[in-house]
C-alpha positions in Angstrom: -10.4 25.0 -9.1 -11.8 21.6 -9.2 -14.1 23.2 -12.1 -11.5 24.9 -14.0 -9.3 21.9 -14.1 -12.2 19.1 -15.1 -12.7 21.7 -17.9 -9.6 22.1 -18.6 -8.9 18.0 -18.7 -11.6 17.6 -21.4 -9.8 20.1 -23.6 -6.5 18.6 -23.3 -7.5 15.1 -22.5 -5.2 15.2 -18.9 -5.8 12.3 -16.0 -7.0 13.3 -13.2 -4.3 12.3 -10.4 -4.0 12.1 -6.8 -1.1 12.5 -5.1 -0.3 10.4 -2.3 2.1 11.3 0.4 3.2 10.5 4.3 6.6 13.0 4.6 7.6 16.0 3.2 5.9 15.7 0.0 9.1 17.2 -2.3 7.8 14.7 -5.3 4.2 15.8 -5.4 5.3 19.6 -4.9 7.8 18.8 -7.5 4.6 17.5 -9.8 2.1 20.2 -8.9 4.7 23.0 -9.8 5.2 21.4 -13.2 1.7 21.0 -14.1 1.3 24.8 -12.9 4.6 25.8 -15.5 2.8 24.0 -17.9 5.1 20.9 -18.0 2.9 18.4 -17.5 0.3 17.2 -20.7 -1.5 13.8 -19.8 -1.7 14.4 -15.7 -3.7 16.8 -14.0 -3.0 16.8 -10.1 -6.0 17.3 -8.3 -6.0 16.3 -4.5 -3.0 15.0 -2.0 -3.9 12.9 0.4 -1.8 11.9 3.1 -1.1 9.3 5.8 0.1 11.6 8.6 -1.6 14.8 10.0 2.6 16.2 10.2 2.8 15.9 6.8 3.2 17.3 4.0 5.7 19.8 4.8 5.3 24.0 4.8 7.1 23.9 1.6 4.2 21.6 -0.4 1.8 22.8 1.9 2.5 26.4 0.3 2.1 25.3 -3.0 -1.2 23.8 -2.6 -2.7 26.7 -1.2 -1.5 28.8 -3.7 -3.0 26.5 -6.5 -6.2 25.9 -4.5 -5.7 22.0 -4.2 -6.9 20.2 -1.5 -5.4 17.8 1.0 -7.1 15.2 2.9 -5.4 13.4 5.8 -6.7 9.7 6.0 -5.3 7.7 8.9 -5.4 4.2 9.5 -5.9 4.2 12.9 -9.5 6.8 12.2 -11.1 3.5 10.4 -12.1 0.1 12.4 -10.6 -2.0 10.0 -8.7 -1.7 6.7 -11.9 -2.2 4.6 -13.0 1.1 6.1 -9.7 2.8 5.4 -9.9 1.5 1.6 -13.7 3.0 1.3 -12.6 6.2 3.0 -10.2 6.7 0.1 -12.1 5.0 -2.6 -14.4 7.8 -1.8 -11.7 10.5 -2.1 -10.5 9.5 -5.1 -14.4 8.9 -6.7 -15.0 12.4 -4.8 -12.4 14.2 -7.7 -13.5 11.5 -10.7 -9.3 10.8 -10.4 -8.2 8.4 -12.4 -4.8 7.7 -11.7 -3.1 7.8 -8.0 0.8 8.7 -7.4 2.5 7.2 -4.4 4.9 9.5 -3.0 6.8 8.6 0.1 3.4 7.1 0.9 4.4 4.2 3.4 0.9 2.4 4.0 0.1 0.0 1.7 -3.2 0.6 -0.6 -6.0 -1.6 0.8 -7.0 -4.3 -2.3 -10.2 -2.6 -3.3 -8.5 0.5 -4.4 -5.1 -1.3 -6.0 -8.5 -3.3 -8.0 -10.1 -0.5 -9.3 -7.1 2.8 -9.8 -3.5 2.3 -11.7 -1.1 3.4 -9.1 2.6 4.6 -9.6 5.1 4.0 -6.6 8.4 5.6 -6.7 11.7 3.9 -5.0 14.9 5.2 -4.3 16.7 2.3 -5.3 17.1 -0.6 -7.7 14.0 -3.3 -8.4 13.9 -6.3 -10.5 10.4 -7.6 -9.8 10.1 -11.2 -10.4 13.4 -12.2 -9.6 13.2 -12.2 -5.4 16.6 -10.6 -4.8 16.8 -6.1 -5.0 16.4 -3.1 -2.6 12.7 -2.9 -2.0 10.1 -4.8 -0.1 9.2 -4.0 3.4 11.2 -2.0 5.6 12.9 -0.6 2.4 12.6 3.1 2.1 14.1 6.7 2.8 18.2 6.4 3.1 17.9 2.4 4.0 17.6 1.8 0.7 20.5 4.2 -0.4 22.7 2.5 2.0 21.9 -0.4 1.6 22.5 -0.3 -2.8 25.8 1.4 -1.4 26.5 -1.1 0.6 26.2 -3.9 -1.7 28.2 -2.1 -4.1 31.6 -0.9 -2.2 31.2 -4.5 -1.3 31.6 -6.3 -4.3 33.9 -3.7 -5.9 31.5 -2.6 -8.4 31.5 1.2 -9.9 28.9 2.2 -7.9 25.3 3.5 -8.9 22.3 4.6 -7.6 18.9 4.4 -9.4 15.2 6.1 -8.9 12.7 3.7 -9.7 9.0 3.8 -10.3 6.8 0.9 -10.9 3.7 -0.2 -10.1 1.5 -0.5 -7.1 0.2 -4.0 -6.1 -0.6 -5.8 -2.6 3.3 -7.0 -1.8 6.0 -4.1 -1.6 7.7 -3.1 -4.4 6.8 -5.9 -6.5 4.7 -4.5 -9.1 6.1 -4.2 -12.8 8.6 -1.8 -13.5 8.0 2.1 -15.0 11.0 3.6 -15.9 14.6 3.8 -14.3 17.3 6.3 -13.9 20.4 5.7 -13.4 23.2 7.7 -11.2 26.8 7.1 -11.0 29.0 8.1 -7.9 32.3 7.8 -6.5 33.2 5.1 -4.0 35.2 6.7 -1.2 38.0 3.5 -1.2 40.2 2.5 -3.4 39.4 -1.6 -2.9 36.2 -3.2 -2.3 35.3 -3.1 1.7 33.1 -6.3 3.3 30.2 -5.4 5.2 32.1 -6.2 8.4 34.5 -3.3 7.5 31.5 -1.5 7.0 29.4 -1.9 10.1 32.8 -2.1 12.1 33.6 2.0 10.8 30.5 3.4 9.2 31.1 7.0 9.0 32.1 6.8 5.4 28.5 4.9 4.6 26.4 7.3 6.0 27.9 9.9 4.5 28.2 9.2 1.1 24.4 7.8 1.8 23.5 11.5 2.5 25.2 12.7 -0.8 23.9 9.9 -3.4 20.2 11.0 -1.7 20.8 14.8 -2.3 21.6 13.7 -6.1 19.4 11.2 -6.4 16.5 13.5 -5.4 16.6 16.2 -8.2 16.2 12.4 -10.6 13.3 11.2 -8.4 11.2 14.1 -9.3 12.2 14.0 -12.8 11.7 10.1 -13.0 8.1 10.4 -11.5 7.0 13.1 -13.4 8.3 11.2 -17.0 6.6 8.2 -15.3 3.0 9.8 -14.7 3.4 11.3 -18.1 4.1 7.8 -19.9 1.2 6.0 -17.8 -1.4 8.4 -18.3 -0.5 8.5 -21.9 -1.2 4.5 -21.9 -4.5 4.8 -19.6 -5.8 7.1 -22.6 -4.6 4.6 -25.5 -5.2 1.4 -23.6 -1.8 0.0 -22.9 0.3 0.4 -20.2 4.2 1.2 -20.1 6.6 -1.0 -18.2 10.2 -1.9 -18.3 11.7 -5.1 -17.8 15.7 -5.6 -17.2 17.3 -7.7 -19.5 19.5 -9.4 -16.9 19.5 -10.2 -12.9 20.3 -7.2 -10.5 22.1 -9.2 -8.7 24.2 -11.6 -10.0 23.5 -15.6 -8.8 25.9 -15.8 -5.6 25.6 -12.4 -4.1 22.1 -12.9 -2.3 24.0 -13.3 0.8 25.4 -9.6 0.2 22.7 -8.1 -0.2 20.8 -9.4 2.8 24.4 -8.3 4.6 23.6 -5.0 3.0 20.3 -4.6 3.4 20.4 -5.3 7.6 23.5 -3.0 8.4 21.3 0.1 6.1 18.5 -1.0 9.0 21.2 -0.9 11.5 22.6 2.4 10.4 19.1 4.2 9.7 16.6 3.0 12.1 13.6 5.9 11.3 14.6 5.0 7.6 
């Protein structure tokens, strides 16, 4: 397959990608089943790797057998230190000549030495706004913690609510890198007045629930944000320059820091796997 693809990628002038994952994998099968329905132009998926031995799930793990791609499970723990674990996968990723890497659900951070020498695009299920300290990411910040926590922050200062999926990209610090692309989703708050955080923690029934729902919408936008994202970067690594997006104004307003902090510790409270 490796063949046919490389082949393939001269023809149609794709990027060789590798999909990195540490859960179920939904994005990456999400990717691989576009570039197999012929959705995908610029990106040409070629390996997953992944952090866990558990993962990905039957559901990806079905899909790469029936397209012939390879996973590779690379632990941290297998390597003596973490310039080991960055060689191991520098020598995946020179292994399939790929020349952009995906991070999907991936949780480890990319040792220096490959963040110096491969673009990588991180995807977020909530709102970023690099450069300006205060949003839902950084460490500790993924799966429904950040979904509750963007909830949160919202029924608490009365706002319509919103949800966003996010890519950006990859560097050293969590979720710091520029911006991709961002989509937006609007939902329902289930009161009628804004609610503290207090109010919140003290009765949190209503949070967790609508923290399931926003995910199960937000989902379906993840996969579409990513692939749109890999799309647009590989399109720049061919011409030379890369995408990004920048907001126009703060997330969060001067004066609501303390909210979101609020926020963000109950949604560690609430979800403690993430």
């Amino acid at each position: 397959l490796k063949k046919v693809i490389m082949s393939e990628r001269i023809i149609t002038h794709e990027i060789p990608t590798a999909l990195f994952v540490s859960g179920s994998g939904s994005t990456a099968r999400s990717v691989l089943e576009a570039y197999r329905n012929g959705e995908l132009k610029s990106v040409a998926p070629l390996v997953v790797v992944s952090s866990r031995p558990s993962a990905p799930g039957p559901e990806l793990r079905r899909v790469l057998q029936e397209m012939n791609v390879p996973l590779h499970v690379v632990e941290r723990k297998g390597f003596a230190n973490n310039e080991q674990y960055g060689a191991g996968l520098l020598q995946i990723l020179r292994d399939y000549e790929v020349g952009l890497v995906s991070l999907n659900g991936f949780l480890r951070k990319l040792p220096p030495e490959v963040l110096a020498q491969y673009t990588a695009v991180n995807q977020h299920p909530g709102s970023l706004d690099p450069g300006r300290g205060v949003d839902f990411g950084g460490q500790g910040m993924y799966g429904s913690r950040v979904v509750a926590a963007q909830a949160a922050y919202m029924l608490a200062t009365g706002e319509a609510p919103w949800a966003e999926a996010t890519t950006h990209y990859a560097i050293e610090d969590y979720d710091k890198g520029p911006l991709i692309r961002v989509s937006q989703l609007q939902f329902t708050s289930p009161f009628s007045r804004p609610v503290t955080i207090a109010e919140l923690r003290d009765n949190p029934r209503d949070l967790i629930e609508l923290t399931h729902a926003v995910q199960a919408d937000l989902l379906p936008l993840e996969h579409q944000n990513v692939r749109l994202s890999l799309e647009m970067v590989a399109a720049g690594i061919s011409c030379g320059s890369l995408p990004s997006y920048n907001r126009e104004t703060p997330l969060i307003p001067p004066g609501n820091e303390h909210l979101v902090a609020d926020a963000r510790a109950l949604a560690i409270e609430l979800f403690p796997k993430g």
